[in-house]
VEXKEDO-411087 format. One record per atom (N, C-alpha, C): x, y negated, z negated. Coordinates in steps of 0.2 Angstrom, whole numbers, plus 5000, padded with zeros to 4 digits. Example, Ala and Ser with C-alpha at 12.3 -4.5 7.8 and 13.67 -1.06 7.14 Angstrom:
BEGIN
506650284961506250224961506650164961506450114965506850054964506450004961
This chain:
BEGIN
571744554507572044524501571744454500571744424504571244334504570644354501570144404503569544414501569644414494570044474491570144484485570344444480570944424483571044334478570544274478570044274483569444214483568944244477568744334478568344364473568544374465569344364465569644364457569444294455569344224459569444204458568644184453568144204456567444224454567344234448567744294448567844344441568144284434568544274436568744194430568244144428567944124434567344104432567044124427566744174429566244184429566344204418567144224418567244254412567244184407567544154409567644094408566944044405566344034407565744014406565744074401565444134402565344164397565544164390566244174390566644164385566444064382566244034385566043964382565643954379564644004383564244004382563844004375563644004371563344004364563244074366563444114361563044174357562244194361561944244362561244224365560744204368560944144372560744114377560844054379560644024384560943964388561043904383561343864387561443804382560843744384560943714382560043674381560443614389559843614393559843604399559943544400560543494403560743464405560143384409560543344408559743274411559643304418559043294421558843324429559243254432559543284436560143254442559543174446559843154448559343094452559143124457558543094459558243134464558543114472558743154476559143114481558643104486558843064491558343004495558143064501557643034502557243074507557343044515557543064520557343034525556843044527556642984531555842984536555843044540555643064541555543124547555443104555555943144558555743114566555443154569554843144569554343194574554343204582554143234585554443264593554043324593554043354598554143414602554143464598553643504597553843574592554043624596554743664592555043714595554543754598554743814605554043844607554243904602554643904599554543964594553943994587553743904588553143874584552443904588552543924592552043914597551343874593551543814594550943764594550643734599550043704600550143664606550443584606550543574612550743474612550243454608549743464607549443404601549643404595550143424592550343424586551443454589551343384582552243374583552443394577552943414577553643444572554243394571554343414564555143374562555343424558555843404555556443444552556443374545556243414539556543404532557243434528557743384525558043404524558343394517558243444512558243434504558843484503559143484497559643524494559443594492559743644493559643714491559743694485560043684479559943674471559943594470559443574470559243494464559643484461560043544457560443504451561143504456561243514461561743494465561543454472561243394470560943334477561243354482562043344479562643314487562643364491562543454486562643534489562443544496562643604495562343614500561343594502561343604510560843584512560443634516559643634516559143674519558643644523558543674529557843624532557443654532556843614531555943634530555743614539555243654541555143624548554543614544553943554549553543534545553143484553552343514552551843474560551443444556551243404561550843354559550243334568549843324563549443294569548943234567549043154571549043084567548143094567547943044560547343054560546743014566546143044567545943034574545442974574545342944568545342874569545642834561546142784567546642744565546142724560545842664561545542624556545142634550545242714549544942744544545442774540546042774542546642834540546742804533546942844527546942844521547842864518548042884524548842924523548742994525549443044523549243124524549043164520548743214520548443264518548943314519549343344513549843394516549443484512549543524517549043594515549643634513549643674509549843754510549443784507549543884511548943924512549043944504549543944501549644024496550244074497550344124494550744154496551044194491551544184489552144144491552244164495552444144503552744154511552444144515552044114514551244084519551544034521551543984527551743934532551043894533550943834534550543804536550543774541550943784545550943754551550543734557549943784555549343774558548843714557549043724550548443674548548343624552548643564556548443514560547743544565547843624566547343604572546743624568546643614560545843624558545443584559546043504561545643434562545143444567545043514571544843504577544143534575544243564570543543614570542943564565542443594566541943534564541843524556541943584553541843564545542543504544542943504546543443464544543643414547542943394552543143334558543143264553542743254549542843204544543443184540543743244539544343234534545043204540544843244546545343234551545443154553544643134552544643044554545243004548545243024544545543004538546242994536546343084537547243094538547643104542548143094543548443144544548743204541548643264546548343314544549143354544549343364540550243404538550443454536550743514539550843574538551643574537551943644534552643624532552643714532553143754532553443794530554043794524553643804521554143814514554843854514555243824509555843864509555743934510556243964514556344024514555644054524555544024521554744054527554744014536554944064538554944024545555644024546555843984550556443934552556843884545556443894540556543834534557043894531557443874532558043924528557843984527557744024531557344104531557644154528557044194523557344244520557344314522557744354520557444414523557944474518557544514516557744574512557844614515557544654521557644714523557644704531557844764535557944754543557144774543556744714550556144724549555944774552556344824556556044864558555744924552556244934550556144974542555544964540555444894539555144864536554244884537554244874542553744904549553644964549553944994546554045084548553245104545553045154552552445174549552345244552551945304548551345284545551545314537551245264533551245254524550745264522550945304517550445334511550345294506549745294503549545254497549045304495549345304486548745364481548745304477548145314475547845294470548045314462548245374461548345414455549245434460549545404459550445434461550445514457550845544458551145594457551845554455552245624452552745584450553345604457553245614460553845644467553745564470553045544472552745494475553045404469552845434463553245364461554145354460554645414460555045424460555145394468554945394474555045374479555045314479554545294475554545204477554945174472555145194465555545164463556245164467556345204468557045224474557045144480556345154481556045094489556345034484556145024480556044934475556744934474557444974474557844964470558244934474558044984480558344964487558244914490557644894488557244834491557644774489557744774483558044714477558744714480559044774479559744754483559744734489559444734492559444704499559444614501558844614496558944554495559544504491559744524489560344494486560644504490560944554494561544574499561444494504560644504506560644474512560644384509560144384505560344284504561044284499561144304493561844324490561844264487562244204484562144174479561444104480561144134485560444084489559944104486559744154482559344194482558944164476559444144470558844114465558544074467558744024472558443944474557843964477557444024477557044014481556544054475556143994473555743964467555043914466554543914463553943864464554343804459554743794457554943734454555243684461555843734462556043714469555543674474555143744477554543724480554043654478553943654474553743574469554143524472554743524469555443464470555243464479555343524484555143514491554443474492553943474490553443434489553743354488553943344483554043274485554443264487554743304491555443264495554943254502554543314503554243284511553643214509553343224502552743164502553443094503553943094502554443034503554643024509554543064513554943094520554143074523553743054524552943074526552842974525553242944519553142864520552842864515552542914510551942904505552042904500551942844496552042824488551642884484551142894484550642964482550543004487550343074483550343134487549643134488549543144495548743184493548743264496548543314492548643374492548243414493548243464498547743534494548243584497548143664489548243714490547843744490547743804491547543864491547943934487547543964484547944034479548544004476549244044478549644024477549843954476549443914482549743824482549443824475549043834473548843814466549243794464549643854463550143864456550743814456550943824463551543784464551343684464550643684468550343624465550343584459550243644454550243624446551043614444551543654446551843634443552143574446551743534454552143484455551643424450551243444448550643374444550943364439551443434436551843424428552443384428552643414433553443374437553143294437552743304442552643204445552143174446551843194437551043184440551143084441551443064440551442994443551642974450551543014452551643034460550943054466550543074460550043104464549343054467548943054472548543014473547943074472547743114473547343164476547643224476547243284472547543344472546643394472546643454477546243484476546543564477546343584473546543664471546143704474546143744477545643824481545643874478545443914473545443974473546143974467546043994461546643944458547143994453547543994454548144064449548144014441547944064439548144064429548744044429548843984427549543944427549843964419549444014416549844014410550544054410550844024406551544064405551644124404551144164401551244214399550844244403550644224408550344274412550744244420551144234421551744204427552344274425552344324430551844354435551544414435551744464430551644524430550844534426550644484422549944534417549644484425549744424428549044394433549044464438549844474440549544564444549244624440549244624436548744674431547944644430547944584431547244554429546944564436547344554443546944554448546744634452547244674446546944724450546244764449546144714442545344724439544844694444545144634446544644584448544444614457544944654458544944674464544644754465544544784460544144844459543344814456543144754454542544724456542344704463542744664465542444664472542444714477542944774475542744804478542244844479541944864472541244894471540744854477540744774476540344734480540244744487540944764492540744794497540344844495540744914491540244964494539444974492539344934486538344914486538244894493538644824495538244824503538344874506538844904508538844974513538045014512538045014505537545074503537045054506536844974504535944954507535944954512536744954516536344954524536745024526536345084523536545154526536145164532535645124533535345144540535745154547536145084545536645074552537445114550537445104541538245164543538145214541537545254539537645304537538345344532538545304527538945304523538845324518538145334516537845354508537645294507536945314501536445264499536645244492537145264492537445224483538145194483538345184480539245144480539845214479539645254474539845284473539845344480539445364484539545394491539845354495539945294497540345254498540845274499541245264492541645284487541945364492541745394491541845474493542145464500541545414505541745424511542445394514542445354510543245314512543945354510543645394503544345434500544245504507543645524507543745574515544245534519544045474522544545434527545245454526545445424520546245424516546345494517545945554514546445614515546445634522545945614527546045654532546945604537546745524534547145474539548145504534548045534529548745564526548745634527548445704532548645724534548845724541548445694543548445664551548545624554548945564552548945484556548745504561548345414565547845434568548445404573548445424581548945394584549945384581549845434574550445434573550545364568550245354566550445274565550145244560549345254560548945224555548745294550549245294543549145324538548645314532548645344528548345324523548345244520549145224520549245154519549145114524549045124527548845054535548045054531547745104530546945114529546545064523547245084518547045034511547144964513547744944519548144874518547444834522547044894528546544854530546044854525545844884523545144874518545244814514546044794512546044784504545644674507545544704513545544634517544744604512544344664511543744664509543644614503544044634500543944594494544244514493544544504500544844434499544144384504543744414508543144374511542744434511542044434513541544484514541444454520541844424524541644404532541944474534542344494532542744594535542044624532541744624529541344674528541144724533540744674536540344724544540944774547541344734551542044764556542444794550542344794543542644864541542044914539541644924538540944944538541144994544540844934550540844984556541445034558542045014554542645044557542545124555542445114549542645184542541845214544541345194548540645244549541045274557541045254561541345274567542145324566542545304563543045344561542845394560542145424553542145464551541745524556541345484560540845514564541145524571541945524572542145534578542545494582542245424580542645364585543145334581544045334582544345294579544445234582544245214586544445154593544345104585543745094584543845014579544245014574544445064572544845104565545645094566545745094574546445094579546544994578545944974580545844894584546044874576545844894570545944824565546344854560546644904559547144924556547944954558548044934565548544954568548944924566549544914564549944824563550244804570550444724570550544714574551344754577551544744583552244774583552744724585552344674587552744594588552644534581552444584574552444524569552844544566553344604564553744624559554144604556554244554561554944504557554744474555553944424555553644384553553344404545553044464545553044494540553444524536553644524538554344534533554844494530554844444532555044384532554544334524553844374526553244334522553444374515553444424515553544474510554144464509554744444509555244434505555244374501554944324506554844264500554444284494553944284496553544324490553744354484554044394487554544424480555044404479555544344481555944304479555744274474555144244477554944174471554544214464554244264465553844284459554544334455554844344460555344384454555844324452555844264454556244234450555944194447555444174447554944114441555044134436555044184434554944214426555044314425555244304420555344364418554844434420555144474419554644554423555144604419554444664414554844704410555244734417555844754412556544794416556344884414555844904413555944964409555344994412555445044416554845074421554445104418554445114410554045154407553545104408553745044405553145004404552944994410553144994415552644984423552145064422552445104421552145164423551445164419551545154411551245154406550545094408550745014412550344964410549944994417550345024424549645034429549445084427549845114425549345204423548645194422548545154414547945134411547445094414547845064418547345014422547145044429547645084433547045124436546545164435546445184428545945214426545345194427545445114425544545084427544745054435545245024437545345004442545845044446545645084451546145134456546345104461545645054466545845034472546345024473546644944469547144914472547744914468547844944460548244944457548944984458549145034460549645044462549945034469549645014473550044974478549944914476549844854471550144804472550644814465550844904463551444884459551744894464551744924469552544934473552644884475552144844477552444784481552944724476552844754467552944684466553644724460553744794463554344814458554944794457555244794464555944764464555944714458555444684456555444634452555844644443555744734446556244744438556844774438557144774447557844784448558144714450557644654448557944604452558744574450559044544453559644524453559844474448560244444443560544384439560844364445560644294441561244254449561844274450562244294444563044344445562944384448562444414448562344494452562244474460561844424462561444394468562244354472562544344470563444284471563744374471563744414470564344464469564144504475563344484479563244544482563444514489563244434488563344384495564044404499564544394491565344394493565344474496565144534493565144574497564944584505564244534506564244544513564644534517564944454513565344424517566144424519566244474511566844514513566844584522566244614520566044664526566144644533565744574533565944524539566344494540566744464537567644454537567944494541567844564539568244594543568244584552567644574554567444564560567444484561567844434558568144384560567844314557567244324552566744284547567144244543567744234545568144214538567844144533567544114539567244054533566644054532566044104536565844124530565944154523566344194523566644224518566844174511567244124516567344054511566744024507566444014512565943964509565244014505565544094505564944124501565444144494566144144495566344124489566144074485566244004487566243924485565543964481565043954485564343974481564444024476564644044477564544124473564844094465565344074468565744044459565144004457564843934461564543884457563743914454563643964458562944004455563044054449563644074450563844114444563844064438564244034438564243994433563343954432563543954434562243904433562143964428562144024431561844084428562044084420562644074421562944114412562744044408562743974409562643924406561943924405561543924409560643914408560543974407560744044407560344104406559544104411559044124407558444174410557944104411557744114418557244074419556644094416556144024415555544034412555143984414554544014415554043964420553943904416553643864418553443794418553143804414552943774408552143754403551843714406551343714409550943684413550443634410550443564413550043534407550243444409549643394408549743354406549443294403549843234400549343204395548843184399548043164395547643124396547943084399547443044407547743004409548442974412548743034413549443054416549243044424548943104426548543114431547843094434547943074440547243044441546843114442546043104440545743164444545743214449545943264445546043334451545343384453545243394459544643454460544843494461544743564456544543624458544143674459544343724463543543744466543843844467543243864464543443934462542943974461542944034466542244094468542344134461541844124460541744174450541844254452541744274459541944344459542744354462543244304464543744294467544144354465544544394468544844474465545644434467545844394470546644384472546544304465546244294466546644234459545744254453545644294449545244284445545044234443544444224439543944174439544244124432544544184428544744124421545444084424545644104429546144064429546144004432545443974435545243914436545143884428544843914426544543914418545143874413545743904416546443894410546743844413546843834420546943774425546743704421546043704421545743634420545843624412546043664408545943644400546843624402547243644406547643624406548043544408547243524414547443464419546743414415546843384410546243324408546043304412545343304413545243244418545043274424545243364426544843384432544343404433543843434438543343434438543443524441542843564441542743624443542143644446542043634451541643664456541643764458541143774455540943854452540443874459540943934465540243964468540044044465539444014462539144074458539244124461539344204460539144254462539544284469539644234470540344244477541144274476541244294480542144304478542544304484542444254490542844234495543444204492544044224493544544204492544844144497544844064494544844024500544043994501543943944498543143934498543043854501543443824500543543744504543343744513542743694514542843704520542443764525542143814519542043864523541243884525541043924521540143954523539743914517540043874514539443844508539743774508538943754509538943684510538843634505538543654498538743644493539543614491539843674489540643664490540843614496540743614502541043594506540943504503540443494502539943404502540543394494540643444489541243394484541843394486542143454491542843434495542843384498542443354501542343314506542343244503541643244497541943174494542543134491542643194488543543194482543943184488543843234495544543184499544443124501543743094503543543044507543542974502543443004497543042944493543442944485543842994481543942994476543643014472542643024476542443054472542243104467542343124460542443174456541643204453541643244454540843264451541043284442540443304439540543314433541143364430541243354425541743424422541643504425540943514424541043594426540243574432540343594439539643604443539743674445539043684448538943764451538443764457538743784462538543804469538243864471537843874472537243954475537843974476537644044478538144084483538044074491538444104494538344094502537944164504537544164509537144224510537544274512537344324509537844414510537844394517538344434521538544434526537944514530537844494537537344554540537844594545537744644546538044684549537844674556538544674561538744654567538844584566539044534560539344484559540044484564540344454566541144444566541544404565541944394564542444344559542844304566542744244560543044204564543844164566544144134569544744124569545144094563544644064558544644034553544644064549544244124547544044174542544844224543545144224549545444284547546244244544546344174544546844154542546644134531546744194529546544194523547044174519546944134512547444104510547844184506548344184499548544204496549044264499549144314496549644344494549044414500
């Protein structure tokens, strides 16, 4: 009965805002709350959960799950650092994230250690953070990871309709999961937020300006921190850069990539073809082409070991397009697989059995944040009708990355997201949660109410005046298949003032720092020096990759989604 009368009491709410609401849509948005103060961070000992080594230390940031409520409740970002390795050169810190949404940078401190980035390391300190939701920073999670892990998965390129009926079923599932489990927390986990997070650690770090680099996704959320504050920033360089336009925030940048990702993929299979001596794959792309769709049907009647189906097979390959450093050790997997040997086909498309919380964990943020930035058709036709067509020129990777981003058209209104929370928490009540129960009420009314007064979120317009911002670099491989080439293009018409370093003919996803040393010399100066080179430069490619290459520790920690 308590449950009941705390959920009536929701329902009043909830009627009540509406009933206030204008006709339509939200009421015109209120002045942005004061920004609340940031503590210093105390560094120490990183949890062994981190599994880091002692040379780099962790602390706890601590910001509000909603901005427009300072006092509200509150969330920790866990966040390492390692101090710069010479003092009398230090400049401040240098804070990274990989991309994502749901990628953790926690690592980043120990790049100081490798040599293309031993100068930058004299300079900063070098600062990694897990984002809201990611990690231990107020963790999200949609679904039990095991499920989640469940394998072996089919992937077609042409669905049938029994097979898309499945996965609409999977997304709808999926989305209410999520609501159930975060419940009225679920909107908060946003790149606007993510932004606002950003300067609460540059304030927490001791730093009047930010100096920044993202990668893929960090683009995005970078940009909309330079809109937010750009009187905040000292240095910002972008990697590999997402279409910050509004009308491509999220669904048409996912239809644009699956074109850009069905070019690179051609690029593998050319190289396969030239070097058929050593795979014997076929001397054109198109036989290529043949031998890996053989793969796919034989690994969906037969997982290999049980386990690795037809989808484990696309999820390894699609690795192809995000570096050519996979080239080789997927080359050699899919030539041995087909001629007998799965051992290498077992070794790099198995999943882990000890990451699935981690992944799963990665993938719900993802889908949190892209399905609540911005609007996503609610109407399956137009999903079915906008990949249909577009798998016709591009197969690869077009329909698995719709299911991955479906839920996004069962996603939850914060009403919805607060109704599902109270339910869990009713569930768990019974077994004695009672203040939980409470405190997902309390939430639940003041998110319901947010909801009916603001209505429909909508992404940032991205943009600032001449001279607002100091000079920004970014840097973007003309063939990149996970953030397309114009979306560097639409980025800088957007930021006056920055600069665009072009690597021709390349499409490593993540190019800062890496196999071109062109690119690396303007990274290098823009962080060391301020340096900006002219409005648009261009950098050779890096040399095709030779089979029996293999990848490095570096190469396999790729940015993006």
């Amino acid at each position: 009965m308590r449950a009941l009368a705390l959920y009536g009491t929701i329902g009043s709410l909830i009627a009540s805002a509406l009933a206030t609401a204008p006709a339509g849509g939200a009421t015109t948005a209120p002045d942005a709350p004061p920004a609340p103060v940031a503590h210093r961070i105390e560094f120490g000992r990183c949890a062994p959960v981190e599994h880091l080594p002692t040379s780099v230390e962790c602390g706890r940031l601590t910001v509000p799950l909603d901005y427009a409520r300072p006092d509200g409740r509150k969330i920790q970002l866990t966040v390492s650092r390692i101090r710069a390795t010479a003092r009398g050169e230090r400049q401040g810190s240098l804070v990274f994230n990989p991309g994502g949404p749901g990628a953790s940078s926690l690592e980043f401190p120990l790049y100081g250690t490798l040599p293309k980035w031993s100068k930058i390391a004299r300079a900063y300190d070098f600062v990694g953070y897990s984002p809201r939701g990611v990690g231990r920073s107020a963790p999200l999670s949609c679904q039990d990871p095991k499920e989640f892990a469940k394998v072996p998965t089919d992937s077609q390129v042409h669905p049938d309709a029994a097979f898309k009926r499945r996965k609409r079923a999977q997304a709808q599932a999926y989305a209410r999961g999520c609501a159930r489990r975060a419940g009225s927390a679920l909107p908060f986990y946003n790149s606007v937020n993510n932004a606002r997070d950003l300067d609460m650690l540059r304030a927490a770090l001791g730093e009047k300006k930010l100096t920044y680099m993202g990668a893929s996704y960090g683009t995005y959320f970078g940009a909309v921190y330079a809109t937010l504050f750009p009187g905040h920033v000292r240095r910002m360089l972008f990697d590999s850069v997402v279409n910050p336009d509004p009308r491509q925030i999220w669904y048409r940048n996912n239809l644009d990539q699956n074109i850009a990702f069905e070019r690179r993929w051609g690029d593998w299979l050319r190289w396969v073809a030239k070097h058929d001596g050593r795979y014997h794959l076929g001397r054109t792309g198109q036989a290529v082409q043949r031998a890996y769709d053989t793969a796919a049907r034989k690994l969906r009647g037969h997982p290999v070991n049980g386990t690795i189906g037809a989808g484990q097979l696309q999820s390894a390959f699609l690795k192809t397009g995000y570096t050519d450093a996979f080239w080789p050790m997927r080359a050699e997997a899919l030539s041995k697989f087909l001629h007998g040997d799965p051992k290498p086909l077992i070794a790099q498309a198995l999943p882990r059995t000890d990451g699935a919380k981690e992944e799963e964990n990665a993938n719900a943020v993802y889908t949190a944040v892209e399905c609540n930035d911005a609007p996503w058709p609610q109407s399956w036709r137009t999903w079915d009708r906008d990949n249909t067509q577009v798998a016709r020129i591009a197969p690869f990777e077009t329909w698995d990355n719709a299911w991955m981003n479906l839920p996004c058209a069962y996603w939850p209104s914060r009403a919805e997201s607060a109704e599902a929370g109270v339910q869990e928490a009713i569930h768990r009540a019974e077994h004695g949660a009672g203040q939980e129960l409470s405190d997902a009420t309390h939430h639940a009314a003041t998110t319901a109410l947010d909801g009916a007064l603001r209505g429909q979120r909508h992404p940032l317009d991205i943009r600032t005046r001449p001279g607002a911002l100091p000079p920004v670099l970014l840097l973007a491989a003309e063939r990149d298949a996970a953030t397309p080439y114009r979306g560097a293009l639409e980025l800088q018409r957007r930021l006056p003032g920055s600069s665009l370093v072009t690597e021709n003919g390349a499409g490593t996803h993540g190019i800062a720092f890496n196999d071109n040393a062109c690119v690396n010399n303007f990274a290098e100066a823009y962080l060391l020096r301020g340096k900006i080179p002219s409005r648009r430069v261009y950098c050779a490619p890096r040399p095709e990759p030779v089979p029996g290459q293999t990848v490095t520790r570096a190469q396999h920690a790729l940015p993006g989604k």
